[in-house]
N, C-alpha and C positions, 0 to 999 in steps of 0.2 A: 243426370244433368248436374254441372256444376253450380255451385252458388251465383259464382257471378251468371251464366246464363240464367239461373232462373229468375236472378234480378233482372235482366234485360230482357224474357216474357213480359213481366211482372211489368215492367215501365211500359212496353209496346200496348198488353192488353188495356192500361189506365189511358194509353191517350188515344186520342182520336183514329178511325179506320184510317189505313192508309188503303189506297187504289194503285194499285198495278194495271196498267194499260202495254198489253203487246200485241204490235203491230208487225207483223209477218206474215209469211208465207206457206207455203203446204208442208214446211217442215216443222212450223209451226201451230198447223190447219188438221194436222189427225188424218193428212191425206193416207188414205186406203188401211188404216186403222180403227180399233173398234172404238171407239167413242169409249173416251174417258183415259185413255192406257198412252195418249200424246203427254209428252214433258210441260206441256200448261197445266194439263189435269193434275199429273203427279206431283207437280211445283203446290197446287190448289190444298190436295190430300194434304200434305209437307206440314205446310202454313196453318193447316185446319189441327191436325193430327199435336202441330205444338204451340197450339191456344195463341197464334199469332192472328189478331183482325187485320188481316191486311186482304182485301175484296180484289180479285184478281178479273180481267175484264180480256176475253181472248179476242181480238180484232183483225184474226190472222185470216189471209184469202189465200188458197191457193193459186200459183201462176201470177201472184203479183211481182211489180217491181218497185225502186224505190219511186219512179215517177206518179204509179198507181198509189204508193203507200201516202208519200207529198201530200197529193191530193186531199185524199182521205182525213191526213189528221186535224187538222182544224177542227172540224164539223165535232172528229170523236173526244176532242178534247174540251170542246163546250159544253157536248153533252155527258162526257164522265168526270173531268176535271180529277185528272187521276193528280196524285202523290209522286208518283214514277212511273216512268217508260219505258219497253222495253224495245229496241226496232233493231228487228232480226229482217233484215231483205237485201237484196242486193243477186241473187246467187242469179235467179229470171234473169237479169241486165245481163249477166255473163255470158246465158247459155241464146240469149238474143245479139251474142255481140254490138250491146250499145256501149258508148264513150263511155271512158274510163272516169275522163271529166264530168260528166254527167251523171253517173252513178255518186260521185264523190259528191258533188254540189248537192246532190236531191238529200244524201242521209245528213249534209253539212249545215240545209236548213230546216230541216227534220226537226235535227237534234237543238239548233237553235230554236224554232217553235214549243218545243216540249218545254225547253230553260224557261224561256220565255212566259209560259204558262204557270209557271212555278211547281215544276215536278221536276225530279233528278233521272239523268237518262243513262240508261245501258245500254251500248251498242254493239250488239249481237253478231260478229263475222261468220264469214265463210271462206272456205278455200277452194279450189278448183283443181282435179283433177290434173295428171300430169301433159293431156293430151292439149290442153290449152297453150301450153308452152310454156316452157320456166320465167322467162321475162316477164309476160302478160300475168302470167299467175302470183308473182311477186307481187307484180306493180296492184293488183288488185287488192290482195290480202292486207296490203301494206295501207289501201285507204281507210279501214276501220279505224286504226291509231292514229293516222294523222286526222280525221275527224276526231274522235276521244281526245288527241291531244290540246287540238285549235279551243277545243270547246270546253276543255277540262269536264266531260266523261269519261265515266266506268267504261270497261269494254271487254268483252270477253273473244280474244282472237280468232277462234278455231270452231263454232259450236258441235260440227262433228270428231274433234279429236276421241281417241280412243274407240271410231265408229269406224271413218273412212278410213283413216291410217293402221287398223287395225290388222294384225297378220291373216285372219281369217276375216275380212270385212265382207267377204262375199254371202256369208251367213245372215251379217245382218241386215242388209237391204233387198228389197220387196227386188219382183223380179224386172222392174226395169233397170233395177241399180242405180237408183236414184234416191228415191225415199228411205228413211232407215224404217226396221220394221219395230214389232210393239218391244222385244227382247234386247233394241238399243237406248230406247227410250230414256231407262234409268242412269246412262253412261251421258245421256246430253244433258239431262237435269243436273247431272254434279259438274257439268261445264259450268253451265251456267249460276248455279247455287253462289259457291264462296263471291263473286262480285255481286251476286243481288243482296245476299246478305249485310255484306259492308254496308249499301247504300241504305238496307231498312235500318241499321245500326247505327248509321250516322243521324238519323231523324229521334232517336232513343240517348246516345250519350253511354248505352249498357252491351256490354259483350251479350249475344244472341246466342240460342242451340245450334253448333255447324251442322248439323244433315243427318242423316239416316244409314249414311253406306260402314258396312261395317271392316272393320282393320284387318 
């Protein structure tokens, strides 16, 4: 670990726990996985393993969508009153063919609820398969960033890059080809890592340890 990261341990462990709240779905639920081996856990291990307090809170269902997630966060953010957000959904509204609009609006006042609450939010994408059709799939992918952008959020585009688009991706998905199995798990965590860590970084002022995966 470099000096500067382990001054910014150093500043995170002195100040106050931060809370992680993510609110997702079965790819983020440990759907048909052993417990513990989902990219929450491993994010949890990560955080734990580099003396970061940051209390990690998984709120993910499977089979939800963002209108299910909507719902839902108020209540979860009275009662955790997390630090930051993580809202990984959307993919269900795809595979339900709901409005495009709709999907958009639900993560657009998500993501304003979380600001709102005074926690920094990450918005977790997804992409869709080719069978959806190039347009539709564009137009989808593309509402992550325009929410991140309306609302100045983190965002991380793709969170199965290096899974689905992978030359051999049929390895790594359970056998509906839907879910990744426990062997992608570590490839979604480093999706996701470099944008969370900005945002734990920015509540610090100090350069953070980048991750675990090795060169």
């Amino acid at each position: 670990m470099t000096l500067a990261a382990a001054l910014g341990a150093g500043a995170l462990h002195a100040a106050e726990p931060a809370t992680l709240l993510v609110v997702g779905d079965s790819l983020s639920a440990e759907y048909g996985l052993r417990r513990g081996t989902g990219w929450v856990a491993l994010l949890e291990k990560r955080l734990a393993e580099q003396k970061l307090p940051v209390k990690v809170v998984n709120a993910s269902i499977s089979g939800d969508t963002t209108s299910g997630g909507r719902s839902r966060l108020a209540p979860l953010l009275a009662q955790h009153r997390p630090t930051h957000v993580a809202i990984e959904l959307g993919a269900n509204d795809a595979l339900r063919g709901l409005p495009l609009a709709m999907t958009e609006d639900n993560l657009s006042r998500m993501t304003e609820a979380a600001q709102q609450a005074g926690a920094r939010v990450l918005l977790v994408g997804i992409q869709l398969p080719p069978n959806y059709g190039a347009d539709y799939g564009a137009r989808f992918a593309a509402l992550y960033e325009q929410v991140a952008r309306r609302h100045k959020a983190a965002v991380v585009p793709f969170l199965l890059k290096g899974v689905a688009d992978a030359p051999d991706a049929e390895r790594l998905f359970q056998a509906d080809r839907i879910h990744p199995t426990e062997q992608a798990q570590p490839t979604i965590l480093e999706n996701v890592w470099p944008e969370l860590r900005k945002l734990l970084q920015a509540d610090t002022g100090k350069a953070m340890p980048p991750g675990e995966r090795k060169p």
